[in-house]
C-alpha atoms as one frame of an Amber mdcrd trajectory, in Angstrom:
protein
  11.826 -24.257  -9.504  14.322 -21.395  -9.716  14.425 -18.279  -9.741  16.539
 -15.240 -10.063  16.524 -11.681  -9.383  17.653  -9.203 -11.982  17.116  -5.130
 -12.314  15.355  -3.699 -15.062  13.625  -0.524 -16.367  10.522  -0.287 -18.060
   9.453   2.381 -20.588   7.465   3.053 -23.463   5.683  -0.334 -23.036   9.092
  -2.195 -22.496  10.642  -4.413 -20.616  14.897  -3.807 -20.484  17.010  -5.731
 -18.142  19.967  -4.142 -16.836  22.189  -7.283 -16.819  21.960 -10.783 -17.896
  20.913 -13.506 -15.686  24.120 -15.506 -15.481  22.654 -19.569 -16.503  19.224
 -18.350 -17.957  19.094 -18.999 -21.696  14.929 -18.159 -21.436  12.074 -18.366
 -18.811   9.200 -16.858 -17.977   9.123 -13.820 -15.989   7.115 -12.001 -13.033
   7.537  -7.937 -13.247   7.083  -5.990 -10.134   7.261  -2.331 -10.675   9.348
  -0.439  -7.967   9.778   3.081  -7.299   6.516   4.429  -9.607   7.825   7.628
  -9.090   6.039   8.453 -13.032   2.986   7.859 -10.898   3.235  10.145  -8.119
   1.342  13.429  -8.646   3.536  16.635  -8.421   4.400  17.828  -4.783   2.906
  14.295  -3.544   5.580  13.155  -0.938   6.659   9.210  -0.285   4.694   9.792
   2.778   1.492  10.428   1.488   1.510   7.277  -1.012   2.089   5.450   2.179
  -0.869   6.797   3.714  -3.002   6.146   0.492  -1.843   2.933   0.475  -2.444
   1.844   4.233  -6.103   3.503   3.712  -6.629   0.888   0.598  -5.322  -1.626
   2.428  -7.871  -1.071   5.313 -10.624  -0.344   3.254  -9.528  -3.786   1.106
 -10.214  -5.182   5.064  -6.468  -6.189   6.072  -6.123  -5.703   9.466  -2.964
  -3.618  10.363  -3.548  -3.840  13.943  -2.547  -0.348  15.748  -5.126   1.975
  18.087  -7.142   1.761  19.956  -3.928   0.862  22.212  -4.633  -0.031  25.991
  -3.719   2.602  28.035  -1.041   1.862  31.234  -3.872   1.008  33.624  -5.505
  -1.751  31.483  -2.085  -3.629  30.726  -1.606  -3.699  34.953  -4.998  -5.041
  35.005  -4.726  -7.671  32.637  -1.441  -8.979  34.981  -3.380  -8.880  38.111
């Protein structure tokens, strides 16, 4: 299977591409929406979406690793 990569805008319940797939007559597609800036409520920074998403993705259970980190003292002692 094959696949290409092609960019595209979608409004008003449609689905434009922005150039033709060189080879591809017709196929099925998969649509990933990037950049929802529609969705991002006024005065909302990048920053904050990043947060709200990290605290879904904990709260969804994925483990992100991060703190508690060992302090200095327990990485020597591990090596000991």
């Amino acid at each position: 299977m094959m696949s290409r990569t092609v960019k595209g805008v979608y409004r008003n319940g449609e689905v434009r591409l922005l150039e033709k797939p060189e080879g591809v007559e017709d196929g099925d597609v998969v649509v990933t929406l990037t950049n929802l800036r529609s969705e991002r409520a006024e005065g909302e920074s990048l920053e904050d979406r990043r947060q709200l998403a990290l605290t879904w993705l904990r709260r969804a259970g994925w483990n992100l690793g991060g703190a508690p980190y060992p302090t200095r003292d327990e990485l020597h002692d591990r090596t000991r």
